[in-house]
VEXDREN-2710 file (C-alpha; in Angstrom, 1 decimal):
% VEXDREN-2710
k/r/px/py/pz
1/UNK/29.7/31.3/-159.9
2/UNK/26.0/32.6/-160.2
3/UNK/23.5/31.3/-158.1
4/UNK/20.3/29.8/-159.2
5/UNK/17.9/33.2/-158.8
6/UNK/20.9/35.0/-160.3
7/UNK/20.7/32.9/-163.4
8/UNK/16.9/33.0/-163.9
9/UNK/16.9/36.7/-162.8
10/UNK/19.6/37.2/-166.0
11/UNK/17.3/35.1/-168.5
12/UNK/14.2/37.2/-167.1
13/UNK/16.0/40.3/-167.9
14/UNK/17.4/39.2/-171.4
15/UNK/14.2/37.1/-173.1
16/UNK/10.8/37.7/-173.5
17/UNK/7.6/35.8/-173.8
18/UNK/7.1/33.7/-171.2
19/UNK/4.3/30.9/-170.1
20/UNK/4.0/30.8/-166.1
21/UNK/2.8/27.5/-165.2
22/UNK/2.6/25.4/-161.8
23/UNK/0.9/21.9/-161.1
24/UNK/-2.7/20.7/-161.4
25/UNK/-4.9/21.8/-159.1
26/UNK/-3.2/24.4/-157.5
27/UNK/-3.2/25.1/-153.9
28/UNK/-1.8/28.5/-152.0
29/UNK/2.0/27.9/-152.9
30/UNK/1.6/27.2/-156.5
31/UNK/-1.0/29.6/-157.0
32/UNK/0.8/32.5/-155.3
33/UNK/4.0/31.4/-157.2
34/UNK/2.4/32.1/-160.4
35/UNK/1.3/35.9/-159.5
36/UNK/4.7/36.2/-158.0
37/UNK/6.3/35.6/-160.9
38/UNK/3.6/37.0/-162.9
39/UNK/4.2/40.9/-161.1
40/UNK/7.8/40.2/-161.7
41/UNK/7.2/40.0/-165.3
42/UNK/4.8/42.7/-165.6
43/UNK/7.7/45.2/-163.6
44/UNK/10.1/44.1/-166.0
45/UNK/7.7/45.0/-169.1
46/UNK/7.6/41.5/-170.4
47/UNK/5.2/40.1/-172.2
48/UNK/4.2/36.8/-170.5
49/UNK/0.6/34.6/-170.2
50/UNK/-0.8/32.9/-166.9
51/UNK/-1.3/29.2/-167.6
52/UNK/-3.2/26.5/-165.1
53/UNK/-5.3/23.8/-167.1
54/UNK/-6.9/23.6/-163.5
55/UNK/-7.9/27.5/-163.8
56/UNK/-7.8/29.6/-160.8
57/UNK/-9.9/27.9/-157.4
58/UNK/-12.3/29.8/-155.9
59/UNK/-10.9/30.1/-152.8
60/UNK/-8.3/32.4/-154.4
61/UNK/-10.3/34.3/-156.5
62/UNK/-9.4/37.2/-154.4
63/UNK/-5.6/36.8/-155.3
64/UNK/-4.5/39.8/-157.4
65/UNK/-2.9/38.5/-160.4
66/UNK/-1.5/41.2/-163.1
67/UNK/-3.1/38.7/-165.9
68/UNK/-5.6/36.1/-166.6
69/UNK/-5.1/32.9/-165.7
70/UNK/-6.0/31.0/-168.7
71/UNK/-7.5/27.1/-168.5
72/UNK/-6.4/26.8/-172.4
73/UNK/-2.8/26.6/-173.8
74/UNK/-1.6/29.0/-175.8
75/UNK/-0.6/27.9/-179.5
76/UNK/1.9/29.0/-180.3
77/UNK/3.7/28.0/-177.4
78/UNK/5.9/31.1/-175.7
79/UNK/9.3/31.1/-176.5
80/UNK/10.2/30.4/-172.5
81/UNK/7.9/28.0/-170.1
82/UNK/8.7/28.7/-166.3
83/UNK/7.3/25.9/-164.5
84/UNK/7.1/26.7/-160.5
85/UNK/6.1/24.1/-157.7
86/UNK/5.9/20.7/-160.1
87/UNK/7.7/17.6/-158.8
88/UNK/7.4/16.2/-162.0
89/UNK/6.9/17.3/-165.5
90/UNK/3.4/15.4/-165.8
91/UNK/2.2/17.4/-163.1
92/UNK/1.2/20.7/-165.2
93/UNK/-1.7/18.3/-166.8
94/UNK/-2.0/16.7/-170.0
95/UNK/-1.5/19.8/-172.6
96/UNK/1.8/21.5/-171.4
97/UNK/3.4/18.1/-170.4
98/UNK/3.5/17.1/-174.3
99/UNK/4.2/20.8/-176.0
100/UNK/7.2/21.5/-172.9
101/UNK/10.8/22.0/-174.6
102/UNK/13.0/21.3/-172.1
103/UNK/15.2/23.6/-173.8
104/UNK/13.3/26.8/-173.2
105/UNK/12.0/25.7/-169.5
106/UNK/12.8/26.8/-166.3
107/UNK/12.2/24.9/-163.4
108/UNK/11.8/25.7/-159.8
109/UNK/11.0/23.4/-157.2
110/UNK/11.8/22.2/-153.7
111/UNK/10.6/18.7/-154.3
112/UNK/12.8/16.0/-153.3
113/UNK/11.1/14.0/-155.8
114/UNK/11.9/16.6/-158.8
115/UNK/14.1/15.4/-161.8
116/UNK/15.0/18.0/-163.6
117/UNK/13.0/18.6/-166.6
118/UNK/14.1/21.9/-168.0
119/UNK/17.3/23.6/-169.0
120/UNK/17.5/26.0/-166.3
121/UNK/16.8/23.5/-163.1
122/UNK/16.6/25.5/-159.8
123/UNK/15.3/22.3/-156.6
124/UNK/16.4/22.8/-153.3
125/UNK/14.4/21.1/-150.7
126/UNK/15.7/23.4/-148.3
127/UNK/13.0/26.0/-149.1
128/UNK/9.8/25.7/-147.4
129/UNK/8.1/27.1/-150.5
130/UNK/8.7/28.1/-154.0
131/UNK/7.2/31.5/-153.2
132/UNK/10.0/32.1/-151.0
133/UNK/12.6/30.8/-154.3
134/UNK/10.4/33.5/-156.0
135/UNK/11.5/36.1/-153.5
136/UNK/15.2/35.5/-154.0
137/UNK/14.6/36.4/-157.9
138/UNK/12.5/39.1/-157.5
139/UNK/16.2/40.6/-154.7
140/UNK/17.9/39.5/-157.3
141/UNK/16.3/42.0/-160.2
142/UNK/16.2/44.9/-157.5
143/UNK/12.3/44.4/-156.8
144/UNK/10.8/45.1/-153.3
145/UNK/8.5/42.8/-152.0
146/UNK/5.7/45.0/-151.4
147/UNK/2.2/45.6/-152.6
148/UNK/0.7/41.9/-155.1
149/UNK/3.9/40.7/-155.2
150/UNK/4.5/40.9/-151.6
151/UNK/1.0/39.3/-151.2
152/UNK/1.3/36.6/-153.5
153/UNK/5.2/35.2/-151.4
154/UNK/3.4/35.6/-148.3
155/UNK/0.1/33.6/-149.7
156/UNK/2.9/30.9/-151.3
157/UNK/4.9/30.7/-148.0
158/UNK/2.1/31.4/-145.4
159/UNK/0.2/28.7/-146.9
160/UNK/3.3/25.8/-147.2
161/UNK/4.3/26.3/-143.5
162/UNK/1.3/25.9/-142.1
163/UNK/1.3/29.2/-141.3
164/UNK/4.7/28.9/-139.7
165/UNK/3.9/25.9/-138.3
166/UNK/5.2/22.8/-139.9
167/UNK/9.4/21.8/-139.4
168/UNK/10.1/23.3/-142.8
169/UNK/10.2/27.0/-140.8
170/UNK/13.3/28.1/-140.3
171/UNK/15.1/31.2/-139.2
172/UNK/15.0/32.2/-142.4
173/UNK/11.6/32.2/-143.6
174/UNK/10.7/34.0/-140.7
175/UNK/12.9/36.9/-141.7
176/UNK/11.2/36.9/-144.9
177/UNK/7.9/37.0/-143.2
178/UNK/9.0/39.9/-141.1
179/UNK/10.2/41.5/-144.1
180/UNK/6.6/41.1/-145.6
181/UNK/5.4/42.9/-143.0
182/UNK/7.8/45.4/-142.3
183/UNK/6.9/46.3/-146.3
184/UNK/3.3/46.3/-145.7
185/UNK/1.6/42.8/-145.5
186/UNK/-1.4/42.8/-142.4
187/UNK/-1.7/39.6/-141.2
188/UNK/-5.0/40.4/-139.8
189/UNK/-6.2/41.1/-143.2
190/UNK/-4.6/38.6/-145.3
191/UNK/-5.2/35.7/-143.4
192/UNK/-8.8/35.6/-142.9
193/UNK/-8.9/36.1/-147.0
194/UNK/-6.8/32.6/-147.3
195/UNK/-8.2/30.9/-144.8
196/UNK/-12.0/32.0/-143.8
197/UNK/-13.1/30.6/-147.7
198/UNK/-15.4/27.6/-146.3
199/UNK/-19.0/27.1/-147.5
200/UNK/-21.7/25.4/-145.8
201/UNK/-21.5/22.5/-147.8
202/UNK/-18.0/22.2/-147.4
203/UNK/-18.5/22.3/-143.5
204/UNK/-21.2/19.5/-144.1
205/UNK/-18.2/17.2/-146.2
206/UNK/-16.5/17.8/-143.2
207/UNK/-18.8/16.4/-140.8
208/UNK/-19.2/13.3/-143.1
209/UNK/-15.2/12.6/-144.1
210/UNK/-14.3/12.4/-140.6
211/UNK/-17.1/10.0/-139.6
212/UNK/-15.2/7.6/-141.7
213/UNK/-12.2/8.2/-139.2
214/UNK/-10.2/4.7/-138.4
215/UNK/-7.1/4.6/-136.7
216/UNK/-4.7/2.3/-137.4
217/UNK/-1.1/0.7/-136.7
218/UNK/-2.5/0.7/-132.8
219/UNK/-3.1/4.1/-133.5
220/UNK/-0.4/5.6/-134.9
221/UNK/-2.0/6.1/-138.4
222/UNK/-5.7/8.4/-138.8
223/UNK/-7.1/7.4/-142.2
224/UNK/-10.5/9.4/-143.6
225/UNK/-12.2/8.6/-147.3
226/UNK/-14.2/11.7/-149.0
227/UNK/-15.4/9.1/-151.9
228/UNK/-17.4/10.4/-155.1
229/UNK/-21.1/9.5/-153.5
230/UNK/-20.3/11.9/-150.7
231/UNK/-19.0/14.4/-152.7
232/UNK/-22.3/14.6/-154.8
233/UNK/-24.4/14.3/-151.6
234/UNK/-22.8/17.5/-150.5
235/UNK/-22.4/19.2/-153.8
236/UNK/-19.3/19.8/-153.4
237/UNK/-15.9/18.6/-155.0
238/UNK/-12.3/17.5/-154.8
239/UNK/-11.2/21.4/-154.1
240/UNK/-13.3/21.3/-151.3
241/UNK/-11.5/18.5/-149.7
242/UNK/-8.0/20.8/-149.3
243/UNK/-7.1/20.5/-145.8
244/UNK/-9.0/18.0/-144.4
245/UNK/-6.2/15.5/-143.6
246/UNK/-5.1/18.2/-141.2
247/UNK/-7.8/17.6/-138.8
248/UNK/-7.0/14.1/-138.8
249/UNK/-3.0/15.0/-137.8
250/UNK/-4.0/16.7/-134.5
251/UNK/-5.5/13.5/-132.9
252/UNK/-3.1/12.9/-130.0
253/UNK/-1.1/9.8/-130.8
254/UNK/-1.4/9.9/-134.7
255/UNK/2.1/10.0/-136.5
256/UNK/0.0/10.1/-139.8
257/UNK/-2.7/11.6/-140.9
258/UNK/-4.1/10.1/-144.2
259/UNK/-7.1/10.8/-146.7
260/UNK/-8.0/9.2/-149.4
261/UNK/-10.0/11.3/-151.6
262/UNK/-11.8/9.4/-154.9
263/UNK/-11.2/11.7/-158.0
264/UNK/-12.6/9.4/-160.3
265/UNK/-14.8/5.7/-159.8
266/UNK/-11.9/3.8/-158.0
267/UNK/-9.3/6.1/-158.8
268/UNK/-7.8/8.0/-155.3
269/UNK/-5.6/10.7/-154.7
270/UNK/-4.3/10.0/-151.0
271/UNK/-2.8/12.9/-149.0
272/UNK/-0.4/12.3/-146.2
273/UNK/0.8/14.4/-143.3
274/UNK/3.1/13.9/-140.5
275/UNK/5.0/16.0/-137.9
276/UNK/9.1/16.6/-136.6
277/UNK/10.9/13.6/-137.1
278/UNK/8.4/11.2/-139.3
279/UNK/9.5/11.0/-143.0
280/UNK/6.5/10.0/-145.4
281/UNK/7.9/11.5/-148.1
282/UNK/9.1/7.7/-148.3
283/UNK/5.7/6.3/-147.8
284/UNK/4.3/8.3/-151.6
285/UNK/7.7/7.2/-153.2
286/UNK/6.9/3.5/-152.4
287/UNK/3.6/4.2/-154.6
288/UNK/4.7/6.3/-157.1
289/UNK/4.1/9.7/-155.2
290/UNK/5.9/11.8/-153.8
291/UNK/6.1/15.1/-151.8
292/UNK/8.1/16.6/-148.4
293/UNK/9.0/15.1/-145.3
294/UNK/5.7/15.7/-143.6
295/UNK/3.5/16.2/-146.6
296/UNK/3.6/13.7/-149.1
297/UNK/0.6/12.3/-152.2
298/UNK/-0.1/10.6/-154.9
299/UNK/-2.5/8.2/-156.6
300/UNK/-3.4/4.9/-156.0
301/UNK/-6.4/2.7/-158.4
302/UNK/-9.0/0.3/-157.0
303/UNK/-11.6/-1.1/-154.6
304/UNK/-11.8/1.4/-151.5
305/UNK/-10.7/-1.5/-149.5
306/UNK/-7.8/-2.8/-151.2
307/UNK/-6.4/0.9/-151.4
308/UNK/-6.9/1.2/-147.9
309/UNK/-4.9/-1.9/-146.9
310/UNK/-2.0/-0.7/-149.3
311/UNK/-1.8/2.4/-147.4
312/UNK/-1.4/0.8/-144.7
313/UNK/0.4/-1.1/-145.0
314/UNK/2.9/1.3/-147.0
315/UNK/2.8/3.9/-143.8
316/UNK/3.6/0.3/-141.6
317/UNK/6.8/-0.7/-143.1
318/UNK/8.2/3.4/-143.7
319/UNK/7.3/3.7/-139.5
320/UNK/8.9/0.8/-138.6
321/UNK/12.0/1.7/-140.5
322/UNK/12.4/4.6/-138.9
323/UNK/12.0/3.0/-135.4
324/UNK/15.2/1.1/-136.1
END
């Protein structure tokens, strides 16, 4: 029986116009998922269009993408959609989520929290990023992972491990990472391109998110707000806030590191990350969210303090399951 990258390698190879679409405000794995698949494409002579209603951040503007990435729709619709790195249909925005056809869509994902939503459904949670899913379908069409497309898995994976970091590693996606470089990727010179993209005012939201820092759940829980009216102070915006939870996640004792970031008046987007052992994939799926084991989201509406004590509350009852 054909495996999943076998399957979408054959419908690559046989069809033709194709939308390449990933999740609302992109970060490093959906964005380098898209030119991945995009290069792919463009090798096989397809015809295909870039789609993110979010457009392309900033802080990847140096990505090399073999096409625009376009903020509007295209109309008509492609005959194929290829949705990469969405948990759930709703999360490639407003537009695509009501023209999709299930029947012409392609889905890959490693979302726990991923339905199904397309015809050709390729989840496994086992894969630390979709980039790497990407790099089985480009070995399965005879494609080497060099030059874009080589830097667009390594920007997908590089950037969904943590840099290697986080318990999703395995064996595995080290061997692709040596492969990356045995086929040309510089560390030295790729890394600094995804990760030295800060601006002063960023650094200033910085300096004002974590002075909200409180600990909670006698410590166990680091919770920081970057609300709307700091945000304007600081001119800069919910992009800017990518990351930040991090900082909180290294304070010794914290199990879970939590921001809550305002989007819109009362309406949050919290961010939750953990390390080993501690599942808060569970905490997002109590509020509608969802995620991985130790990086999970979602939204949550209301007054800054009720949200909080939600949160909470939530992270309270998941970490005292698991002390059981």
């Amino acid at each position: 029986m054909p495996n999943p990258a076998s399957k979408i390698a054959d419908l690559l190879r046989q069809e033709d116009d194709f939308l390449v679409s990933a999740h609302v405000h992109p970060d490093g794995d959906a964005i380098g998922s898209t030119a991945a698949l995009g290069w792919i494409l463009h090798s096989l002579g397809k015809k295909f269009t870039l789609y993110n209603t979010s457009g392309l951040p900033q802080s990847f503007d140096w990505v090399s993408l073999p096409a625009p990435l376009h903020r509007e729709l295209p109309t008509p619709l492609p005959a194929w959609s290829v949705v990469v790195d969405c948990g759930a249909q709703n999360r490639v925005g407003t537009a695509l989520d009501a023209a999709l056809v299930p029947e012409r869509t392609v889905n890959i994902d490693h979302h726990i929290s991923n339905p199904g939503f397309g015809a050709l459904n390729w989840v496994d949670i086992d894969y630390p990023a979709v980039g790497a899913m990407i790099a089985e379908v480009a070995r399965e069409l005879g494609l080497a992972l060099t030059g874009p497309l080589g830097e667009a898995i390594y920007l997908a994976v590089a950037t969904d491990t943590g840099f290697f970091t986080y318990g999703s590693t395995k064996p595995k996606t080290l061997e692709l990472a040596a492969e990356l470089y045995r086929n040309g990727i510089k560390p030295g010179e790729i890394n600094p391109r995804i990760i030295n993209q800060w601006t002063p005012q960023r650094l200033e939201l910085l300096a004002e998110v974590l002075s909200t820092l409180e600990l909670h759940l006698n410590g166990e829980m680091g919770l920081v707000v970057a609300d709307l009216e700091t945000q304007r102070r600081t001119g800069t915006n919910t992009e800017d806030c990518d990351g930040m939870v991090n900082f909180v996640r290294q304070l010794r004792g914290v199990r879970v590191s939590a921001i809550l970031r305002e989007d819109e008046p009362e309406y949050w987007k919290f961010s939750l990350r953990s390390n080993g052992d501690d599942d808060i994939q569970g905490v997002a799926a109590l509020l509608g969210g969802g995620g991985h084991k130790n990086a999970a989201g979602g939204n949550l509406r209301g007054p800054l303090d009720s949200v909080t004590q939600t949160l909470v509350q939530c992270v309270g009852q998941v970490l005292e399951q698991m002390r059981k």
